[in-house]
C-alpha positions in Angstrom: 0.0 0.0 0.0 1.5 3.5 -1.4 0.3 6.7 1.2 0.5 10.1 0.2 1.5 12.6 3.5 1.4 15.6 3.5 4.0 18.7 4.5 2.1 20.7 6.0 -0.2 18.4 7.7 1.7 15.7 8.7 4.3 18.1 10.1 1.9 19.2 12.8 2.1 17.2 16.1 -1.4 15.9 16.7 -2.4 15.1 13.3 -3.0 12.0 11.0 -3.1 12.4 7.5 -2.9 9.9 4.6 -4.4 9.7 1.1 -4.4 6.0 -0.2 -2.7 5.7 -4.1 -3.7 3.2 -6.6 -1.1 0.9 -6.1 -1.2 -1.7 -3.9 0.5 -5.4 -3.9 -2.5 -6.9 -2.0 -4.9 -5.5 -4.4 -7.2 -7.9 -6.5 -9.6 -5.3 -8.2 -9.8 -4.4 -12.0 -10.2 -0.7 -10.6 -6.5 -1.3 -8.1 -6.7 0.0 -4.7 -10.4 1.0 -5.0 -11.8 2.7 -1.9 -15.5 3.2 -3.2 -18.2 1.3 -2.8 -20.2 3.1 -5.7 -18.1 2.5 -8.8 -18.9 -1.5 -9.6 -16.1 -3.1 -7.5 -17.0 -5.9 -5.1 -18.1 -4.1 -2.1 -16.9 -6.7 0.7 -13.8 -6.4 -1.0 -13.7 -2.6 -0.6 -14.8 -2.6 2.9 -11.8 -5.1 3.4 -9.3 -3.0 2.0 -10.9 0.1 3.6 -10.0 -1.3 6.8 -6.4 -2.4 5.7 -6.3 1.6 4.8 -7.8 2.8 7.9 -6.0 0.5 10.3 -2.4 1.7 8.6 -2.9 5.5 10.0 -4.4 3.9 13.4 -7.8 4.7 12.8 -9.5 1.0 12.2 -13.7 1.6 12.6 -13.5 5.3 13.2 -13.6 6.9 9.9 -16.7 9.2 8.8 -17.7 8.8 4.9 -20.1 10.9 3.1 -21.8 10.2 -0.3 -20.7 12.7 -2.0 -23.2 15.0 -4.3 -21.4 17.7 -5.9 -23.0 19.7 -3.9 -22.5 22.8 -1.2 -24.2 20.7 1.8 -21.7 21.1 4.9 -22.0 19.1 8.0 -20.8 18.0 11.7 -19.8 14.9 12.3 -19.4 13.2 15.7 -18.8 9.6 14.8 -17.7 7.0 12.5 -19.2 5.2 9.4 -21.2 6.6 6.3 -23.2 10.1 7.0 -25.6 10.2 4.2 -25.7 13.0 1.5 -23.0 16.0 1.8 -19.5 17.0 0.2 -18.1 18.9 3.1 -17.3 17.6 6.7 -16.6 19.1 10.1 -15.4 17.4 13.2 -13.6 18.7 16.8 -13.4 14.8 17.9 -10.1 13.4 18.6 -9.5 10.4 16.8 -12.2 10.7 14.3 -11.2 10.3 10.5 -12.8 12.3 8.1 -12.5 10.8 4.7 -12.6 12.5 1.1 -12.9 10.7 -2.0 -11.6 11.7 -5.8 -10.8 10.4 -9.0 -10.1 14.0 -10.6 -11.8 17.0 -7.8 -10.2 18.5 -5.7 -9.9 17.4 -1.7 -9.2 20.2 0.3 -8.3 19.5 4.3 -8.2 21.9 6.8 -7.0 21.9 10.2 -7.4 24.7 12.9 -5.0 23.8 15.8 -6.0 26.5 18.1 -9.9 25.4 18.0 -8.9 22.0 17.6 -11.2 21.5 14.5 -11.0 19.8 11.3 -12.1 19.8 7.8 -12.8 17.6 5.1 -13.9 19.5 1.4 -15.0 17.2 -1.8 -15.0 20.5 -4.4 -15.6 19.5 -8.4 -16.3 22.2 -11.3 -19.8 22.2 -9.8 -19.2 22.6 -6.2 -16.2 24.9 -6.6 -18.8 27.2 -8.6 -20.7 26.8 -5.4 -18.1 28.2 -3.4 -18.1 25.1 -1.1 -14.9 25.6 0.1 -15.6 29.4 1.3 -18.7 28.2 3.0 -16.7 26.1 4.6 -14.6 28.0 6.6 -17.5 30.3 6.7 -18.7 27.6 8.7 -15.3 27.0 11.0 -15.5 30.6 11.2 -18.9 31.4 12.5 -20.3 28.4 14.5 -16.6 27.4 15.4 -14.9 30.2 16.2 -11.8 29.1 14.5 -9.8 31.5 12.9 -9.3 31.6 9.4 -5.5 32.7 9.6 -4.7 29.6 11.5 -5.7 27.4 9.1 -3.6 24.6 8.0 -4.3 23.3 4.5 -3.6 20.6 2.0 -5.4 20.1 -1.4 -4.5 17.1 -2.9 -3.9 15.7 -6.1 -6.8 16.5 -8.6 -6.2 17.1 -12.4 -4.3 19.9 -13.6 -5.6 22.4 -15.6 -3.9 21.4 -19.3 -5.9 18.1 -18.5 -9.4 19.3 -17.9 -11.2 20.4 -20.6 -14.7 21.7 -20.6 -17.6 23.4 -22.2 -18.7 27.1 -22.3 -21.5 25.9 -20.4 -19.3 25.5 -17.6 -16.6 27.5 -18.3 -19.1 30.7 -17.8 -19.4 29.7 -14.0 -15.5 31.4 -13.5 -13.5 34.3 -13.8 -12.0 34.4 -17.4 -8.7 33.9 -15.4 -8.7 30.5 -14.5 -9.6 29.4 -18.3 -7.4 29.3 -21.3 -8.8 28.9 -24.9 -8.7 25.2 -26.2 -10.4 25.7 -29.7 -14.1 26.3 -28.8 -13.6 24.7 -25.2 -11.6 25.9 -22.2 -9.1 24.5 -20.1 -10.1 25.6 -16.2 -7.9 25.4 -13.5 -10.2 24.0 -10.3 -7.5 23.9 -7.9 -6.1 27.3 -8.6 -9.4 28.5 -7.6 -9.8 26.9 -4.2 -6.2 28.0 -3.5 -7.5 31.7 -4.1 -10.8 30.8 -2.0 -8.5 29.9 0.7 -6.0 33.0 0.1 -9.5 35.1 0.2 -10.0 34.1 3.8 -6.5 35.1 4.6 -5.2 31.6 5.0 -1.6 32.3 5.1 0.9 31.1 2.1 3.2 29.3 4.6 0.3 27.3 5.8 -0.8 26.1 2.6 0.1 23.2 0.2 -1.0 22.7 -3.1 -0.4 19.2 -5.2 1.5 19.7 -8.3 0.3 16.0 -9.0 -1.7 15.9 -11.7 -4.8 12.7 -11.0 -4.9 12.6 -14.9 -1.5 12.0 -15.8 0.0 9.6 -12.8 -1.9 7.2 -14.1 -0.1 4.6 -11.8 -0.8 6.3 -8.7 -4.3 8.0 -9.1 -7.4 7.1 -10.1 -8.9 9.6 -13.3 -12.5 9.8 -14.2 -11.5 12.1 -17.1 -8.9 9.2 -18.3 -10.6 6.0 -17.4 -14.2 6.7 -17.3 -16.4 4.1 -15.9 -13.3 2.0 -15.2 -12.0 4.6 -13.1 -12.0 3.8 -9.1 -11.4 6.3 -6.3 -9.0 7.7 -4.0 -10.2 8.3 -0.4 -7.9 10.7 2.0 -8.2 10.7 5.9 -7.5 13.5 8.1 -7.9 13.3 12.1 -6.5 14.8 15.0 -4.2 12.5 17.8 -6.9 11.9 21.3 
Protein backbone atom coordinates (compact mmCIF):
# COMPACT_ATOMS: atom_id res chain seq x y z
CA UNK A 1 0.00 0.00 0.00
CA UNK A 2 1.53 3.53 -1.38
CA UNK A 3 0.30 6.74 1.16
CA UNK A 4 0.51 10.09 0.22
CA UNK A 5 1.54 12.58 3.53
CA UNK A 6 1.37 15.59 3.54
CA UNK A 7 4.01 18.70 4.53
CA UNK A 8 2.10 20.65 5.99
CA UNK A 9 -0.24 18.42 7.70
CA UNK A 10 1.73 15.74 8.72
CA UNK A 11 4.30 18.09 10.11
CA UNK A 12 1.87 19.16 12.77
CA UNK A 13 2.09 17.15 16.14
CA UNK A 14 -1.36 15.94 16.68
CA UNK A 15 -2.37 15.13 13.33
CA UNK A 16 -3.01 11.97 10.99
CA UNK A 17 -3.11 12.40 7.46
CA UNK A 18 -2.86 9.91 4.59
CA UNK A 19 -4.36 9.70 1.14
CA UNK A 20 -4.45 6.01 -0.25
CA UNK A 21 -2.75 5.70 -4.08
CA UNK A 22 -3.68 3.19 -6.64
CA UNK A 23 -1.11 0.90 -6.06
CA UNK A 24 -1.20 -1.71 -3.92
CA UNK A 25 0.53 -5.38 -3.93
CA UNK A 26 -2.46 -6.93 -2.00
CA UNK A 27 -4.93 -5.49 -4.36
CA UNK A 28 -7.17 -7.85 -6.53
CA UNK A 29 -9.56 -5.29 -8.17
CA UNK A 30 -9.80 -4.37 -12.01
CA UNK A 31 -10.18 -0.66 -10.62
CA UNK A 32 -6.50 -1.34 -8.12
CA UNK A 33 -6.73 -0.05 -4.75
CA UNK A 34 -10.36 0.97 -4.98
CA UNK A 35 -11.84 2.66 -1.90
CA UNK A 36 -15.46 3.23 -3.23
CA UNK A 37 -18.15 1.25 -2.78
CA UNK A 38 -20.19 3.07 -5.65
CA UNK A 39 -18.12 2.48 -8.75
CA UNK A 40 -18.89 -1.50 -9.56
CA UNK A 41 -16.15 -3.08 -7.52
CA UNK A 42 -17.03 -5.92 -5.10
CA UNK A 43 -18.12 -4.13 -2.08
CA UNK A 44 -16.92 -6.74 0.66
CA UNK A 45 -13.78 -6.42 -1.03
CA UNK A 46 -13.66 -2.59 -0.61
CA UNK A 47 -14.76 -2.59 2.90
CA UNK A 48 -11.76 -5.10 3.42
CA UNK A 49 -9.27 -3.00 1.97
CA UNK A 50 -10.94 0.15 3.62
CA UNK A 51 -10.00 -1.30 6.84
CA UNK A 52 -6.38 -2.38 5.70
CA UNK A 53 -6.34 1.58 4.81
CA UNK A 54 -7.76 2.82 7.91
CA UNK A 55 -6.02 0.48 10.26
CA UNK A 56 -2.37 1.71 8.65
CA UNK A 57 -2.89 5.46 10.04
CA UNK A 58 -4.41 3.94 13.37
CA UNK A 59 -7.80 4.69 12.76
CA UNK A 60 -9.53 0.99 12.17
CA UNK A 61 -13.66 1.61 12.63
CA UNK A 62 -13.48 5.32 13.20
CA UNK A 63 -13.59 6.87 9.86
CA UNK A 64 -16.68 9.20 8.85
CA UNK A 65 -17.66 8.76 4.89
CA UNK A 66 -20.10 10.88 3.12
CA UNK A 67 -21.80 10.20 -0.30
CA UNK A 68 -20.69 12.70 -2.03
CA UNK A 69 -23.19 14.99 -4.28
CA UNK A 70 -21.37 17.67 -5.94
CA UNK A 71 -22.99 19.74 -3.87
CA UNK A 72 -22.54 22.77 -1.19
CA UNK A 73 -24.16 20.66 1.80
CA UNK A 74 -21.72 21.14 4.93
CA UNK A 75 -22.04 19.08 7.96
CA UNK A 76 -20.83 18.05 11.74
CA UNK A 77 -19.83 14.87 12.29
CA UNK A 78 -19.37 13.22 15.69
CA UNK A 79 -18.84 9.57 14.81
CA UNK A 80 -17.72 6.95 12.50
CA UNK A 81 -19.16 5.21 9.43
CA UNK A 82 -21.23 6.56 6.32
CA UNK A 83 -23.23 10.07 7.01
CA UNK A 84 -25.60 10.22 4.20
CA UNK A 85 -25.68 13.01 1.49
CA UNK A 86 -22.97 16.00 1.81
CA UNK A 87 -19.52 16.99 0.21
CA UNK A 88 -18.06 18.93 3.07
CA UNK A 89 -17.35 17.57 6.70
CA UNK A 90 -16.59 19.11 10.06
CA UNK A 91 -15.42 17.40 13.20
CA UNK A 92 -13.65 18.71 16.82
CA UNK A 93 -13.43 14.84 17.89
CA UNK A 94 -10.06 13.44 18.59
CA UNK A 95 -9.54 10.40 16.81
CA UNK A 96 -12.15 10.71 14.34
CA UNK A 97 -11.21 10.26 10.54
CA UNK A 98 -12.79 12.34 8.09
CA UNK A 99 -12.46 10.79 4.72
CA UNK A 100 -12.59 12.51 1.06
CA UNK A 101 -12.90 10.69 -2.00
CA UNK A 102 -11.57 11.65 -5.82
CA UNK A 103 -10.77 10.39 -8.97
CA UNK A 104 -10.13 13.98 -10.59
CA UNK A 105 -11.76 17.00 -7.78
CA UNK A 106 -10.22 18.47 -5.67
CA UNK A 107 -9.88 17.39 -1.72
CA UNK A 108 -9.19 20.16 0.32
CA UNK A 109 -8.26 19.50 4.30
CA UNK A 110 -8.24 21.94 6.79
CA UNK A 111 -6.97 21.91 10.20
CA UNK A 112 -7.43 24.71 12.85
CA UNK A 113 -5.03 23.76 15.78
CA UNK A 114 -6.04 26.50 18.11
CA UNK A 115 -9.85 25.45 18.01
CA UNK A 116 -8.93 22.04 17.63
CA UNK A 117 -11.24 21.50 14.54
CA UNK A 118 -10.98 19.79 11.27
CA UNK A 119 -12.11 19.83 7.78
CA UNK A 120 -12.76 17.58 5.12
CA UNK A 121 -13.89 19.51 1.40
CA UNK A 122 -15.01 17.21 -1.83
CA UNK A 123 -14.97 20.51 -4.41
CA UNK A 124 -15.63 19.45 -8.40
CA UNK A 125 -16.30 22.17 -11.33
CA UNK A 126 -19.77 22.23 -9.84
CA UNK A 127 -19.22 22.63 -6.20
CA UNK A 128 -16.18 24.91 -6.63
CA UNK A 129 -18.81 27.25 -8.57
CA UNK A 130 -20.70 26.78 -5.39
CA UNK A 131 -18.12 28.17 -3.35
CA UNK A 132 -18.07 25.09 -1.10
CA UNK A 133 -14.91 25.60 0.14
CA UNK A 134 -15.56 29.41 1.35
CA UNK A 135 -18.66 28.15 2.95
CA UNK A 136 -16.69 26.06 4.56
CA UNK A 137 -14.64 27.95 6.62
CA UNK A 138 -17.49 30.28 6.71
CA UNK A 139 -18.70 27.61 8.75
CA UNK A 140 -15.34 27.04 11.03
CA UNK A 141 -15.47 30.57 11.24
CA UNK A 142 -18.87 31.45 12.48
CA UNK A 143 -20.30 28.44 14.49
CA UNK A 144 -16.59 27.40 15.45
CA UNK A 145 -14.88 30.22 16.18
CA UNK A 146 -11.78 29.15 14.47
CA UNK A 147 -9.77 31.53 12.87
CA UNK A 148 -9.28 31.62 9.39
CA UNK A 149 -5.53 32.67 9.57
CA UNK A 150 -4.73 29.56 11.53
CA UNK A 151 -5.66 27.35 9.11
CA UNK A 152 -3.62 24.57 8.04
CA UNK A 153 -4.33 23.30 4.46
CA UNK A 154 -3.65 20.57 1.99
CA UNK A 155 -5.37 20.09 -1.40
CA UNK A 156 -4.47 17.05 -2.92
CA UNK A 157 -3.88 15.74 -6.13
CA UNK A 158 -6.83 16.49 -8.55
CA UNK A 159 -6.16 17.08 -12.43
CA UNK A 160 -4.34 19.87 -13.62
CA UNK A 161 -5.63 22.40 -15.62
CA UNK A 162 -3.91 21.37 -19.31
CA UNK A 163 -5.95 18.08 -18.51
CA UNK A 164 -9.41 19.34 -17.85
CA UNK A 165 -11.19 20.37 -20.61
CA UNK A 166 -14.65 21.68 -20.62
CA UNK A 167 -17.62 23.42 -22.19
CA UNK A 168 -18.75 27.14 -22.31
CA UNK A 169 -21.48 25.85 -20.44
CA UNK A 170 -19.30 25.45 -17.56
CA UNK A 171 -16.61 27.51 -18.28
CA UNK A 172 -19.11 30.70 -17.78
CA UNK A 173 -19.40 29.74 -14.03
CA UNK A 174 -15.53 31.42 -13.47
CA UNK A 175 -13.45 34.27 -13.79
CA UNK A 176 -12.03 34.43 -17.35
CA UNK A 177 -8.70 33.87 -15.43
CA UNK A 178 -8.69 30.49 -14.52
CA UNK A 179 -9.59 29.41 -18.33
CA UNK A 180 -7.39 29.26 -21.26
CA UNK A 181 -8.77 28.88 -24.85
CA UNK A 182 -8.70 25.23 -26.23
CA UNK A 183 -10.43 25.73 -29.72
CA UNK A 184 -14.13 26.32 -28.78
CA UNK A 185 -13.63 24.72 -25.21
CA UNK A 186 -11.61 25.93 -22.18
CA UNK A 187 -9.07 24.46 -20.09
CA UNK A 188 -10.10 25.59 -16.19
CA UNK A 189 -7.94 25.39 -13.48
CA UNK A 190 -10.23 24.04 -10.28
CA UNK A 191 -7.46 23.86 -7.93
CA UNK A 192 -6.08 27.34 -8.60
CA UNK A 193 -9.42 28.47 -7.60
CA UNK A 194 -9.85 26.95 -4.20
CA UNK A 195 -6.21 28.05 -3.54
CA UNK A 196 -7.51 31.66 -4.12
CA UNK A 197 -10.79 30.83 -2.04
CA UNK A 198 -8.48 29.92 0.69
CA UNK A 199 -5.97 32.96 0.08
CA UNK A 200 -9.49 35.12 0.16
CA UNK A 201 -10.04 34.15 3.77
CA UNK A 202 -6.50 35.10 4.57
CA UNK A 203 -5.17 31.60 5.03
CA UNK A 204 -1.63 32.28 5.14
CA UNK A 205 0.85 31.12 2.09
CA UNK A 206 3.17 29.33 4.65
CA UNK A 207 0.31 27.29 5.81
CA UNK A 208 -0.77 26.12 2.64
CA UNK A 209 0.09 23.23 0.23
CA UNK A 210 -1.01 22.65 -3.12
CA UNK A 211 -0.39 19.21 -5.17
CA UNK A 212 1.46 19.68 -8.35
CA UNK A 213 0.29 16.01 -8.96
CA UNK A 214 -1.68 15.85 -11.72
CA UNK A 215 -4.81 12.65 -10.98
CA UNK A 216 -4.85 12.60 -14.88
CA UNK A 217 -1.48 12.00 -15.83
CA UNK A 218 -0.04 9.58 -12.84
CA UNK A 219 -1.90 7.18 -14.09
CA UNK A 220 -0.14 4.61 -11.83
CA UNK A 221 -0.81 6.29 -8.72
CA UNK A 222 -4.30 8.03 -9.15
CA UNK A 223 -7.42 7.10 -10.13
CA UNK A 224 -8.88 9.65 -13.26
CA UNK A 225 -12.53 9.78 -14.23
CA UNK A 226 -11.47 12.08 -17.05
CA UNK A 227 -8.93 9.21 -18.29
CA UNK A 228 -10.60 5.99 -17.41
CA UNK A 229 -14.24 6.74 -17.33
CA UNK A 230 -16.42 4.08 -15.90
CA UNK A 231 -13.27 1.99 -15.24
CA UNK A 232 -12.00 4.64 -13.08
CA UNK A 233 -12.04 3.85 -9.09
CA UNK A 234 -11.40 6.29 -6.29
CA UNK A 235 -8.99 7.71 -3.98
CA UNK A 236 -10.16 8.25 -0.42
CA UNK A 237 -7.86 10.68 2.03
CA UNK A 238 -8.25 10.71 5.95
CA UNK A 239 -7.52 13.53 8.09
CA UNK A 240 -7.87 13.29 12.07
CA UNK A 241 -6.46 14.80 14.96
CA UNK A 242 -4.22 12.47 17.79
CA UNK A 243 -6.94 11.87 21.29
Amino acid sequence: MVILKSLVLNGCQNIIFGLAAKIDGQANSPFGFNLSLTVGDDNERVETDRQRFYKSLGLENRVATQNQIHGDRIIFVDKPSNQGESDAMISDKPNLGLAISTADCTSIFLFEPKRKIIAGVHSGWLGTSLKILGKTILKLEEECKADPKEIIAYLGPSISQKNYEVGEEVARNFDEKYLLPNGEKFLLDVAKINYDILRKFEVRKENIQLSTLCSFEWSFLFHSYRRDGKLSGRTLGVLAMKG
